[in-house]
Structures are given as C-alpha cells and as structure tokens.
NULO-989519 format. One line per field, with one value per residue (C-alpha): residue number from 1; residue in one letter; chain; z, x, y. Coordinates in steps of 0.02 Angstrom, whole numbers, plus 32768, in hexadecimal, padded with zeros to 4 digits. Example, Ala and Ser with C-alpha at 12.3 -4.5 7.8 and 13.67 -1.06 7.14 Angstrom:
! NULO-989519
vonu: 1, 2;
nuza: a, s;
torti: A, A;
up: 8186, 8165;
east: 8267, 82AC;
north: 7F1F, 7FCB;
! end
This chain:
! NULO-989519
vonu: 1, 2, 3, 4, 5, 6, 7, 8, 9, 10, 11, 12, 13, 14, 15, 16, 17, 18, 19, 20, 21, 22, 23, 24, 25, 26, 27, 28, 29, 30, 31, 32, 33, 34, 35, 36, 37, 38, 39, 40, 41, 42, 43, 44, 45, 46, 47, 48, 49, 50, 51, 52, 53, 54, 55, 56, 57, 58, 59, 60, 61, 62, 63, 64, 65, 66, 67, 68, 69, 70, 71, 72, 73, 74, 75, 76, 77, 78, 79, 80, 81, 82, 83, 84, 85, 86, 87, 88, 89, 90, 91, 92, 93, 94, 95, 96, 97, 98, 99, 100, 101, 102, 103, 104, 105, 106, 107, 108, 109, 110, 111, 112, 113, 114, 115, 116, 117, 118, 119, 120, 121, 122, 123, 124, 125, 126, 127, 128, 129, 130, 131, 132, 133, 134, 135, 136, 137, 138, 139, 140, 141, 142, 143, 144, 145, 146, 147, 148, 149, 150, 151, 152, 153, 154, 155, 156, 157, 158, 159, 160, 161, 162, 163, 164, 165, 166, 167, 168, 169, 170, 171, 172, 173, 174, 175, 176, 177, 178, 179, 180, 181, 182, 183, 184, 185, 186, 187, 188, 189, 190, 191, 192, 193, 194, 195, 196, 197, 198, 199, 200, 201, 202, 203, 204, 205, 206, 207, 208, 209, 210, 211, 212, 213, 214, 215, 216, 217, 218, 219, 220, 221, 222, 223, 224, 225, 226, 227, 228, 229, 230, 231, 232, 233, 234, 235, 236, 237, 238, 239, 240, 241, 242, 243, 244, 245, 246, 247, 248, 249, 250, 251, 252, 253, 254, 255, 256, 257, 258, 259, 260, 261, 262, 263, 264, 265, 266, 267, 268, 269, 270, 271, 272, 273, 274, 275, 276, 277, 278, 279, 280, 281, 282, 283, 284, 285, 286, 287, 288, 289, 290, 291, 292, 293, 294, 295, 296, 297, 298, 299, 300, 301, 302, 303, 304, 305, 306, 307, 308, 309, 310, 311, 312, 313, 314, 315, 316, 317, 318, 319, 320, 321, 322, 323, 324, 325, 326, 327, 328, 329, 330, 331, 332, 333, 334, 335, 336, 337, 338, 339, 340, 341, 342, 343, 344, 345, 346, 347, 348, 349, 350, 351, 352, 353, 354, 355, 356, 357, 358, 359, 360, 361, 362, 363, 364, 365, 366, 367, 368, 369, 370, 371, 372, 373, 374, 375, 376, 377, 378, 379, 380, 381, 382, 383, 384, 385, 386, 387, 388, 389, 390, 391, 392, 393, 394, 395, 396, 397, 398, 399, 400, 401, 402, 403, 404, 405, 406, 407, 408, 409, 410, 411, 412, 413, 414, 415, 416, 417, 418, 419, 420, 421, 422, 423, 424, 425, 426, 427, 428, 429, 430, 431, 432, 433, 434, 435, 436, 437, 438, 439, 440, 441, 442, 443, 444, 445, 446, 447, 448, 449, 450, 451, 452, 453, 454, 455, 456;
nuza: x, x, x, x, x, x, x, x, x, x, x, x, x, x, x, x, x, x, x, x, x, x, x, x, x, x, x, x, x, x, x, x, x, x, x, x, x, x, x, x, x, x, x, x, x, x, x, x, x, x, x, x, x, x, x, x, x, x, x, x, x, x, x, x, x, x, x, x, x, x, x, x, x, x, x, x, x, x, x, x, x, x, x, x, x, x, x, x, x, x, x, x, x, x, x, x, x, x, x, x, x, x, x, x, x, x, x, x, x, x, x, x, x, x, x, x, x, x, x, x, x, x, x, x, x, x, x, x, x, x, x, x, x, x, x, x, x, x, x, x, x, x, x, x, x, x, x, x, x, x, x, x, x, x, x, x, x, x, x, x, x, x, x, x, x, x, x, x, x, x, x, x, x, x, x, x, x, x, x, x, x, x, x, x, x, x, x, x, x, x, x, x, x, x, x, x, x, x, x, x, x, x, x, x, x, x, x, x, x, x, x, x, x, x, x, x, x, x, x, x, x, x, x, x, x, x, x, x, x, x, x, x, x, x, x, x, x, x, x, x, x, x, x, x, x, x, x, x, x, x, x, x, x, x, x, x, x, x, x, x, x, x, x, x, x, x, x, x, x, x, x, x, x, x, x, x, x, x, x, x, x, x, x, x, x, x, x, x, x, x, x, x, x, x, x, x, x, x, x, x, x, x, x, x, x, x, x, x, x, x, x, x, x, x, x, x, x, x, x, x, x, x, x, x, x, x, x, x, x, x, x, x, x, x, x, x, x, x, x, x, x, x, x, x, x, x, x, x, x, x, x, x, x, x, x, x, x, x, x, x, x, x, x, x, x, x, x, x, x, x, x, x, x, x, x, x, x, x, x, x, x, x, x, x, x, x, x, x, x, x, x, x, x, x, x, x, x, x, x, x, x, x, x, x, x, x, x, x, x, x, x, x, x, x, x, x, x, x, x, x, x, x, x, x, x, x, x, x, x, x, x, x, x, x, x, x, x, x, x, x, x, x, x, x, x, x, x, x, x, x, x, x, x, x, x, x;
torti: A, A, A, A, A, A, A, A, A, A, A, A, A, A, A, A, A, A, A, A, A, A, A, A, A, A, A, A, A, A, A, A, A, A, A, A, A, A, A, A, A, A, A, A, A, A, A, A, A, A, A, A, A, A, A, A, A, A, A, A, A, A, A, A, A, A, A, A, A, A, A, A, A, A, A, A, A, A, A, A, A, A, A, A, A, A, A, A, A, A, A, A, A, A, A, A, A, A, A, A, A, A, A, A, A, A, A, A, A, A, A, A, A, A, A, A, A, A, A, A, A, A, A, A, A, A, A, A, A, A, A, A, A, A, A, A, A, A, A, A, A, A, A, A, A, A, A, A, A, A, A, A, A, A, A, A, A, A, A, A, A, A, A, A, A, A, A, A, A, A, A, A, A, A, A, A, A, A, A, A, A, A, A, A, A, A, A, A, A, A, A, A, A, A, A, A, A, A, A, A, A, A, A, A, A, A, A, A, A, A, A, A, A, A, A, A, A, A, A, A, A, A, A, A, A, A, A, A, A, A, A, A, A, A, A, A, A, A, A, A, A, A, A, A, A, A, A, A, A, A, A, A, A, A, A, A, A, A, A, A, A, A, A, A, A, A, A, A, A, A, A, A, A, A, A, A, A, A, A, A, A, A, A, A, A, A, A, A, A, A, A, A, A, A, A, A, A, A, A, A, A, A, A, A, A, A, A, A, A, A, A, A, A, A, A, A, A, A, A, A, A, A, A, A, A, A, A, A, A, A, A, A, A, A, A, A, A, A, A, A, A, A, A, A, A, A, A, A, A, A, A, A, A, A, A, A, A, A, A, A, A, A, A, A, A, A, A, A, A, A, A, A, A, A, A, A, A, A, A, A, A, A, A, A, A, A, A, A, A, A, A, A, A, A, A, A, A, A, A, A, A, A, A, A, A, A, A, A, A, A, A, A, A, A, A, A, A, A, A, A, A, A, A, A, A, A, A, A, A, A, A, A, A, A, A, A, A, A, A, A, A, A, A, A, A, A, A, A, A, A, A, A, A, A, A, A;
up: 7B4E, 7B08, 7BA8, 7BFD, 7B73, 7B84, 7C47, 7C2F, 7BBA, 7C3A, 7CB4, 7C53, 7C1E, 7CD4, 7CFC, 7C5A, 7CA1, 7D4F, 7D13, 7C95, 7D11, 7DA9, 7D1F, 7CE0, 7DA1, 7DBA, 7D16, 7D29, 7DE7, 7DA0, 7D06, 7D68, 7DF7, 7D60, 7D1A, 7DC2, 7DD6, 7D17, 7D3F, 7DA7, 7D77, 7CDC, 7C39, 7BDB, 7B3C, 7B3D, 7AB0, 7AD5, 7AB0, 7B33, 7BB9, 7B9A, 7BC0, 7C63, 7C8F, 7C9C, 7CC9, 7D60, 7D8A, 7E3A, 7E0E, 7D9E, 7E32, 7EA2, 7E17, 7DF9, 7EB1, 7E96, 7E17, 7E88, 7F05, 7EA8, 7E59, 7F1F, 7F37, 7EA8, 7EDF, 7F8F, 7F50, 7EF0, 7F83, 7FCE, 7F4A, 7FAD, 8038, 80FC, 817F, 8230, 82AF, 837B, 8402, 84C9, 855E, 85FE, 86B2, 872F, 87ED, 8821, 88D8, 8916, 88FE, 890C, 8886, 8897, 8822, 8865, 88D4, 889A, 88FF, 8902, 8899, 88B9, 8854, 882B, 8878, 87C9, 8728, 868B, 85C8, 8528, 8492, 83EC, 8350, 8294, 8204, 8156, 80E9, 804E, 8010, 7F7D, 7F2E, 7F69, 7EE6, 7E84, 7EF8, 7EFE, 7E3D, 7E31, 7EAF, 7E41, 7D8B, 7DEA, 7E50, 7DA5, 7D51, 7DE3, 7DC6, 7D14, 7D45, 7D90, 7CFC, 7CAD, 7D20, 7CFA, 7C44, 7C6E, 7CF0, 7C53, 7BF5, 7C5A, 7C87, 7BEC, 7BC7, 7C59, 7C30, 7B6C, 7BC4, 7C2C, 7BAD, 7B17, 7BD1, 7BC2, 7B06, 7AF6, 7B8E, 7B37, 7A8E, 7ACB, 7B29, 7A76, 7A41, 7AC8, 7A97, 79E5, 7A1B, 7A72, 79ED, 7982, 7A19, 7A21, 7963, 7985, 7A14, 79C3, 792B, 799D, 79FD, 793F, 790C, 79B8, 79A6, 78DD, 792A, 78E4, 7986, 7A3B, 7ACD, 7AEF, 7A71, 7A8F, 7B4A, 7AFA, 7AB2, 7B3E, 7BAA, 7B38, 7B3E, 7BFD, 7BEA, 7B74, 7BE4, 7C7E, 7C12, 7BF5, 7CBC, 7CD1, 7C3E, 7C9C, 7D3A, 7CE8, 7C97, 7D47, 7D75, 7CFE, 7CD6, 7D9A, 7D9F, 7CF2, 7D40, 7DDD, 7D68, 7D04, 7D92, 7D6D, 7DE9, 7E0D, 7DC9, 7D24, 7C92, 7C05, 7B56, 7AD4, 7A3D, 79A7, 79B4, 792F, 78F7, 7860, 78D9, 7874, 786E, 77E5, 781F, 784D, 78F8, 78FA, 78D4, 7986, 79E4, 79A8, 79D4, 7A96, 7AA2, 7A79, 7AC3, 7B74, 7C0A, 7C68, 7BF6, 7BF1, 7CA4, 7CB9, 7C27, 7CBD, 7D50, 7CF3, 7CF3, 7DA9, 7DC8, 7D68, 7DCB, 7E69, 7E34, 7E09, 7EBF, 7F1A, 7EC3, 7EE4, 7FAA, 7F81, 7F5B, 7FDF, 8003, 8002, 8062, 8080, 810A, 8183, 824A, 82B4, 835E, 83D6, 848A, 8514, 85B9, 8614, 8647, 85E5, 8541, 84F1, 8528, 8562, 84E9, 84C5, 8548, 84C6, 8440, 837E, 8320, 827F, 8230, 8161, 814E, 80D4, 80F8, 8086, 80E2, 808B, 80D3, 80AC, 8101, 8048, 7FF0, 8028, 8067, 7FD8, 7F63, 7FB9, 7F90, 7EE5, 7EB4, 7F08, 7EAC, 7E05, 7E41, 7E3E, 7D9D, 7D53, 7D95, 7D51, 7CAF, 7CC2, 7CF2, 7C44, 7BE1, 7C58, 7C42, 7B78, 7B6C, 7BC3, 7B53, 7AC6, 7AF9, 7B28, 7A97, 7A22, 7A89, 7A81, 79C0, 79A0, 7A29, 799F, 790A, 7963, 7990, 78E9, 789F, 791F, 78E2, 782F, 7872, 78D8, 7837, 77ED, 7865, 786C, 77AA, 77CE, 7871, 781D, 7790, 7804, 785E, 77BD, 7782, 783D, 784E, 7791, 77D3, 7872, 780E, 77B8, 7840, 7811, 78A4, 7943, 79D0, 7A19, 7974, 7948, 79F7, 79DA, 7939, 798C, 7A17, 79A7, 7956, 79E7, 7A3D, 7967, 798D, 7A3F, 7A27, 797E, 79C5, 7A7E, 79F3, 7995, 7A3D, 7A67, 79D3, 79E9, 7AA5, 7A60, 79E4, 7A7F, 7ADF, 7A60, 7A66, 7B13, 7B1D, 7A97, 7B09, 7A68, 7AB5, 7AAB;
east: B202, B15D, B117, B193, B1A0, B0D5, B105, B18D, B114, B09C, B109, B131, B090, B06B, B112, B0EB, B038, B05A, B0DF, B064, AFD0, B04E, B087, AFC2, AFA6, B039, B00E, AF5B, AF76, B009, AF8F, AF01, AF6F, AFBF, AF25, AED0, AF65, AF6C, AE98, AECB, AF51, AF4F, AF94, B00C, B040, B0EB, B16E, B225, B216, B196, B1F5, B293, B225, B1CD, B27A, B2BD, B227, B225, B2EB, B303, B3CA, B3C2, B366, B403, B484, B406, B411, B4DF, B4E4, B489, B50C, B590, B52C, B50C, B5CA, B608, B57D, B5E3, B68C, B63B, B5F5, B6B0, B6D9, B647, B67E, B659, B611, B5E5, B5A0, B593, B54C, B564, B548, B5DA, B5AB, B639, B640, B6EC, B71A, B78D, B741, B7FD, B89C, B947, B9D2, BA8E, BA83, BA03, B968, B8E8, B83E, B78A, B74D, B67E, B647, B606, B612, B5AB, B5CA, B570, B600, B5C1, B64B, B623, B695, B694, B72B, B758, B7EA, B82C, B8A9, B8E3, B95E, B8BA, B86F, B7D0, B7CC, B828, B79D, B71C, B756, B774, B6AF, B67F, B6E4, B69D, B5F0, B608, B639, B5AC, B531, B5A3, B56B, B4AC, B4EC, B53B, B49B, B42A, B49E, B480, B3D9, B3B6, B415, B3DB, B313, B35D, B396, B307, B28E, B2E5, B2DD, B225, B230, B29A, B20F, B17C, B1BB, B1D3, B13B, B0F0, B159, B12A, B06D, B0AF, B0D3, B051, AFF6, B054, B06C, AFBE, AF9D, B026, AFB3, AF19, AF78, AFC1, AF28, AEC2, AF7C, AF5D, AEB3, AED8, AF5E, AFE2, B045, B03D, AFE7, B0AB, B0B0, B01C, B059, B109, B0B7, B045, B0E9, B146, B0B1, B0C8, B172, B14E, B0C7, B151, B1CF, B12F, B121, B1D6, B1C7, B12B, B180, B218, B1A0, B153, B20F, B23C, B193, B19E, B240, B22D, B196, B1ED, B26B, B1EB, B190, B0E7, B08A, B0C1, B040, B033, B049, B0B6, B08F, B12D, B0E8, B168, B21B, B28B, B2F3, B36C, B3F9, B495, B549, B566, B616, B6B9, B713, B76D, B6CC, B68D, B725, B749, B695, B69B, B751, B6EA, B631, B663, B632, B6CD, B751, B6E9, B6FC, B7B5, B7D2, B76D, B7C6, B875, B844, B820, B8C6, B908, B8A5, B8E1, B992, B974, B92E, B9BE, BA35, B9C8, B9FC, BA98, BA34, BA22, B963, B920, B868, B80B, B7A1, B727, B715, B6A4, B699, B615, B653, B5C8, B61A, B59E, B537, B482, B452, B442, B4CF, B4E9, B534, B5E7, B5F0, B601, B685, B66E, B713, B716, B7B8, B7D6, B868, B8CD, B92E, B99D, B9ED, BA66, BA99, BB54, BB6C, BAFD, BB7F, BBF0, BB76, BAF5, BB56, BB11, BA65, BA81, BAD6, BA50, B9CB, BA32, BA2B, B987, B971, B9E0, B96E, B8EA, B92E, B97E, B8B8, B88C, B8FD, B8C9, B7FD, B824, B875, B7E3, B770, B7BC, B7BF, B707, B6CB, B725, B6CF, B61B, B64F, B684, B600, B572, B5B4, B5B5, B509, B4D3, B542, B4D8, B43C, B479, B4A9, B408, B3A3, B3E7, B3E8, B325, B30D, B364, B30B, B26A, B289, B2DC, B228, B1C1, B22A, B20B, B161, B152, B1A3, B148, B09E, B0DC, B114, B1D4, B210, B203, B19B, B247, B29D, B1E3, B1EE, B2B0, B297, B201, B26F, B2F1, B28E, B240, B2DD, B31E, B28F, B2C5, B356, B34E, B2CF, B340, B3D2, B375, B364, B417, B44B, B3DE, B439, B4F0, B4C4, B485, B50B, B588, B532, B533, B5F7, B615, B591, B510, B482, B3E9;
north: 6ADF, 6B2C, 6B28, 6B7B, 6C07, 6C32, 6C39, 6CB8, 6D21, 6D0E, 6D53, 6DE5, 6E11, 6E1E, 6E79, 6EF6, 6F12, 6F33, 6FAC, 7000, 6FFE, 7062, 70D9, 7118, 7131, 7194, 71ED, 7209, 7240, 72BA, 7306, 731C, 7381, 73E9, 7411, 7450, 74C1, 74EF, 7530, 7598, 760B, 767F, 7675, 76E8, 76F5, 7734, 7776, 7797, 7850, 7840, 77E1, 7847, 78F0, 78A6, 7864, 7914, 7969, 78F4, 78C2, 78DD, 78ED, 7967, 79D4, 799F, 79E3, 7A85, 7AB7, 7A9A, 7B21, 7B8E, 7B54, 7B98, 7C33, 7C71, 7C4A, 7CAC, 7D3F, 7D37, 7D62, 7DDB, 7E18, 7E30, 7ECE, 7F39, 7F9B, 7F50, 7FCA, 7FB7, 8012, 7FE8, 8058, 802A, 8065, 806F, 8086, 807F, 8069, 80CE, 8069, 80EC, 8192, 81F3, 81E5, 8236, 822D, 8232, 82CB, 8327, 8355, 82C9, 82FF, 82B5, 8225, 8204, 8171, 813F, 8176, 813C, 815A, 8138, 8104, 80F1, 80C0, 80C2, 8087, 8061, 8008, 7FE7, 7F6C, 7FC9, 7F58, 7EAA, 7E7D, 7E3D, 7DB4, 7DCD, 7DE7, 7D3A, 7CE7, 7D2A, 7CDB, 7C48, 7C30, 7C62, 7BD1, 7B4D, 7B83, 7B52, 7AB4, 7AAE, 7ABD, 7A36, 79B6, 79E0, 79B5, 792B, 78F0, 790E, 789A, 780E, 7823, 7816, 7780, 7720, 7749, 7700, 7668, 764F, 7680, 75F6, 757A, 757E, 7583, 74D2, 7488, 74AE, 746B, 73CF, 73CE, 73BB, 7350, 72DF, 7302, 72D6, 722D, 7201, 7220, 7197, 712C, 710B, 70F4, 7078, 7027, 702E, 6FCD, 6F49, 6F2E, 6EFE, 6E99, 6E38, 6E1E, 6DD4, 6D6E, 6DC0, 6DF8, 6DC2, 6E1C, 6E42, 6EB1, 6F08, 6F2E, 6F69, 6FF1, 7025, 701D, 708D, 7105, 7123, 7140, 71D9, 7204, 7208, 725A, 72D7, 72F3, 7308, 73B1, 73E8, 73EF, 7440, 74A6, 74EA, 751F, 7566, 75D5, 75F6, 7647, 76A6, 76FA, 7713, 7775, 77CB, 780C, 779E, 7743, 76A4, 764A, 7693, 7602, 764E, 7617, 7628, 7615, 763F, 7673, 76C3, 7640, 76AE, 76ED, 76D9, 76FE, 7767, 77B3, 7755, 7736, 77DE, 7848, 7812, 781D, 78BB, 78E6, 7897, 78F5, 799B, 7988, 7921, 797E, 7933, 7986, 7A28, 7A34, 79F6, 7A92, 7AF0, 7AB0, 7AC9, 7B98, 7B91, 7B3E, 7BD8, 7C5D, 7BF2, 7C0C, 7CD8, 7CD8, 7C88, 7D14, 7DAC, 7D87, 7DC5, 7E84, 7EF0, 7F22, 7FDB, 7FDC, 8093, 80B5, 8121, 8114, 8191, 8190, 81CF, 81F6, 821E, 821A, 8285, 81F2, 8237, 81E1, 828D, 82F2, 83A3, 842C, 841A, 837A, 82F9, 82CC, 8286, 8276, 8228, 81F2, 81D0, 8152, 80E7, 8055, 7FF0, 7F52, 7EE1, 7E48, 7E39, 7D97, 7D4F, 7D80, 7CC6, 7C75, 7C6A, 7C1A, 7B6B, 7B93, 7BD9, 7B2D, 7AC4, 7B1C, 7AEA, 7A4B, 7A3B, 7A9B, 7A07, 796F, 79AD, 79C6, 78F5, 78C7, 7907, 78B9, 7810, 7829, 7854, 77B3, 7767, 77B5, 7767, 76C4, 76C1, 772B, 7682, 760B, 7655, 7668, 75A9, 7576, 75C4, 756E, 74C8, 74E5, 7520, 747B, 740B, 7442, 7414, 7357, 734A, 7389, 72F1, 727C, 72B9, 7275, 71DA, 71BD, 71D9, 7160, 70D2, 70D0, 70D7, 7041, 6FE9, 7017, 6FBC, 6F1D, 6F21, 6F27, 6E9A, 6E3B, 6E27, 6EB5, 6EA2, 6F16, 6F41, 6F6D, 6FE6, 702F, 705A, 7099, 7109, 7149, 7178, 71DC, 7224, 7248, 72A7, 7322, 7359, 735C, 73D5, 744A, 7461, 7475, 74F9, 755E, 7540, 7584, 763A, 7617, 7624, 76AA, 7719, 76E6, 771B, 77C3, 77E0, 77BD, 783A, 78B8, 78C5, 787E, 78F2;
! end
C-alpha cells in the first residue's frame, strides 16, 4: 500500500510539473509579446471629463446629425423661398420656309406670300401668389418645427455618446483593477511558494505541496493574460471612439466613486418625462400634425396670385428692328382661382391628416409608459448594485479572515494545501469581484441619468 501511494505522488508530481512547466512557457512567450507591443505605443493619462470632451470633439455621428439640421434649415429656407415672387424671361429666334408662295381665302383674290419669313420673340414675366388660403405660411411653422426635431436628435446623439464613452471608459476601469489585483496575488502567491519551498525542505510538507502552489500561480498568471487581452480590446475600441491612435495605452487612474441617490423614484421619472429628447419631439411632431391638418382645409380657399408679362414682337427678320416695325405689349393681371370641386372632396384628406395627428398622440402615451418602466429598472438596478457592494464588502472581511485562519493552520501543518489554496482564491476572487461591483454601481447611476436625459 505505501508503495503504491509514493507511486501515485510520483505521478502527480510529474503530472503537476508538466502542467506548471507548459503554463510559464505560454506565460513567458505571452509577457514578453505584450511587452514588445506595450514599447511601442504611447501612454495617456486619461480623466472622464477628458474622454467625454474628445468623445464629442471627435464623434463622427454627431457630424451625421449636424449636417441633418442643416438638412432641414436649407429645407425650411426653401419654402421660405416660395413667398418671393418668380420671374422669367426667354428670347428666340423664328425663321420660316413658306412652300407655296400664293394664299386665297374663299373668293377673294389670291395675295403673294415671302418665300421665308424670320422673327425675333422675346417674353418677360414676373408673379406673385398673393394669398393661398395660408399654405405656404402653414409649410413654414411646420419645416420650422422638423428642423427642431432636428437639433433634438443632436441632444439626444450627445446623450449617448456620452454614455457609451462612460461605459467604455468604467470597461477599461473594471480591466485594469483587476489587472492589479492579479499583480496583488502574485505577490502573495509567491510568499506562499517561497514558504512552502523552506516547509518542504524542513520536512514539514511534501514536494506536492510545493508544486500546488506554483500551479495555482500560473493560473493567476493565465487569468492575468486573459485581462490583458481584454484589456487590448477594450483600450482599442475606446480610442477608436475617442479619436486617438490606435495604439495609444490609456492609463485610468482614479474615478469618483460618491454618486448617490439623493431623490426618490418619482423625482427621476418626472425628470425623464420632462428632459427626454423623444417626447420633446413627439410634442414637435404633434404641431406639425396640426399645421398638416390647417393645410388640408386651406384647399378649400380660393387663391388670388398678381402678375406682369411683356412681350417683344420683331417680325421684320433684323435683330434690331426698323421704326415702328416691332411690337412690346405688356399686360398687369390678377387671377384668383378656386377649386370648387375641394369643397366634397377634401373632407378625405382632412380626416386622414387627423388620423395621423391621433397616432402620434397614442405613440406618446406608449413611449411615456416605456419610459417609466425603464426609468424603475435603472432605479432598482442601482440600489442592487449599491446593496452588492455592501454584501461583497463583507464577504471581503470574512474572506480575509477565513485565509488568515487557513494560512495559520497551514503553517502549522493541521490544513491542507487544497483547503490554503481555496481559502486564497476566495479571497482573490472577494477583491474582483468588489472592485468590477464598484464600477457597476457608477454604471447604473449613469445609466439612470441618461434615461431621465440628465447626463452632461
């Protein structure tokens, strides 16, 4: 039986130092490639102010929803455009081959005809519409209203560009925290080593133990890799966002940690039912539905336009004409048209325009709802997190003492290595877990500002 015993620890001491010997390659091979590329690119120290500003400064949406506006600001200038008065002017020249050169009417005696005759016809006018039952002063309140809609949606781009370079930024944040926490442990993983290593060498433990340890070290040191490469994606597509180069290494070195709730549920609905872009712009949309139902009716109004036509008649075939052998008439008119056939069959787009004036006024009452519901589940999802950094402070102390205790009965030989290493990890695995909390929790309170549209 003994002898079959020291041939299984045999066995795993060879197992354990295979395993340990493939991790440190991996490892070493992995450092060694992360520090090349970590030489080479630049380092920046970056605050949120800082990343919010360069975020903005450098959004490529926000340029997409700037040349909107001036989409709609050229629209509106348009119909403005239609209460000026339109003119025109043409000149042309007429030359005419007559095929028979004789013409008789009825009876009478047949007169000579030219062979060919040629003209020069020149026509100015100028108009202007006068009244048109107030269209075009309905089309301009409502481009003016859609252009305003328009500027909402760079507030509400600014809103989430924001909160996206917050969630990316607290990303990094929660990466490079545990990064030192890893570096924390390794620390105490290989005052652990170093105190196994003398414990074997007194007899106390067995080589078993001593390869335990240096196992559990590559493990943190492969849990290390695995942050540095989520590190690399996630600094890579902040700076992507910020506008940086690609390869610049951002260094997060303190957040503020003291957001609070200090006001109840109803404060911040009431404040997302006030400050959200979306409702500012169905309040916006519901007054163009009302200038689209104004329009509709002023069909049924006749139209009075004014206007100016003068004509230039040369028929005497020379580009400046003879005395007396050319005309120029001009003619002053007013016109007022009214389309009486509007007066049955408008009624059909006067109701549909209602129509549509009443779905957008159900969509509120739908996205308000909406609101609501996500405004109370930002609000309960923050008071969980700030709750779980409570437990996790706890579970911290308790953590800490359970490996003090284990560490004391593995000095004095009454624990084993797998009950110091669990002890160890648990502890480990407390600290992570407490700082990503800590950034989760600064998450949810920005989160529950951007749904009630107060994040600046």
């Amino acid at each position: 039986m003994k002898t079959i015993k020291i041939a299984n620890k045999q066995i795993e001491s060879s197992l354990l130092k295979n395993t340990i010997q493939l991790l440190k390659r991996a490892g070493i091979t992995l450092i060694l490639l992360s520090f090349f590329t970590y030489s080479q690119a630049q380092e920046k120290v970056l605050t949120l102010n800082e990343a919010i500003q360069l975020g903005l400064e450098n959004s490529k949406q926000l340029k997409l929803s700037q040349s909107r506006v001036n989409e709609a600001i050229s629209q509106y200038n348009q119909v403005k455009d239609k209460a000026l008065p339109t003119a025109s002017t043409s000149f042309a020249y007429n030359h005419t081959e007559i095929l028979n050169d004789q013409f008789q009417i009825g009876n009478e005696e047949a007169f000579d005809l030219p062979a060919r005759t040629n003209a020069f016809i020149g026509t100015a006018s100028i108009q202007q519409l006068i009244f048109q039952g107030n269209k075009l002063k309905f089309a301009k309140e409502s481009t003016n209203l859609l252009t305003q809609v328009a500027r909402l949606d760079i507030d509400k781009n600014k809103q989430d560009i924001i909160y996206n370079i917050i969630n990316a930024y607290y990303n990094l944040y929660k990466v490079l925290q545990s990064e030192k926490v890893v570096e924390q442990n390794l620390r105490v993983i290989d005052r652990q080593i170093k105190q196994s290593e003398r414990f074997f060498e007194q007899g106390i433990v067995t080589k078993n133990d001593v390869l335990r340890f240096q196992l559990e070290k590559s493990n943190i040191q492969l849990t290390g890799l695995d942050l540095e490469n989520n590190r690399k994606v996630v600094n890579y597509n902040l700076d992507i966002l910020l506008g940086l180069p690609e390869s610049t290494i951002l260094i997060i070195n303190k957040i503020a940690d003291d957001q609070t709730i200090i006001v109840g549920l109803p404060n911040y609905i009431d404040n997302a039912l006030n400050n959200r872009e979306e409702l500012k712009q169905i309040s916006l949309q519901t007054q163009v539905a009302d200038y689209n139902i104004k329009s509709a009716k002023a069909d049924l109004l006749p139209t009075l336009g004014v206007g100016a036509n003068m004509y230039f008649i040369n028929p005497s075939g020379k580009f400046i004409p003879p005395v007396n052998q050319s005309l120029a008439p001009v003619s002053i008119a007013a016109t007022l048209t009214w389309n009486l056939s509007n007066l049955w069959t408008n009624k059909n787009k006067v109701a549909e325009a209602r129509i549509k004036k009443e779905e957008i006024q159900i969509n509120e009452g739908i996205f308000q709802d909406q609101i609501k519901t996500q405004v109370n589940q930002d609000y309960q999802n923050y008071l969980k997190s700030v709750e779980r950094i409570k437990i996790l402070q706890t579970s911290i102390t308790q953590a800490q003492e359970n490996d003090k205790i284990l560490e004391s009965k593995y000095e004095n030989t009454i624990a084993s290595v797998t009950d110091r290493i669990d002890a160890n990890n648990q502890l480990f695995q407390s600290q992570i877990n407490l700082e990503l909390a800590k950034a989760d929790a600064i998450l949810a309170y920005y989160t529950l500002l951007k749904s009630t549209a107060t994040l600046k």
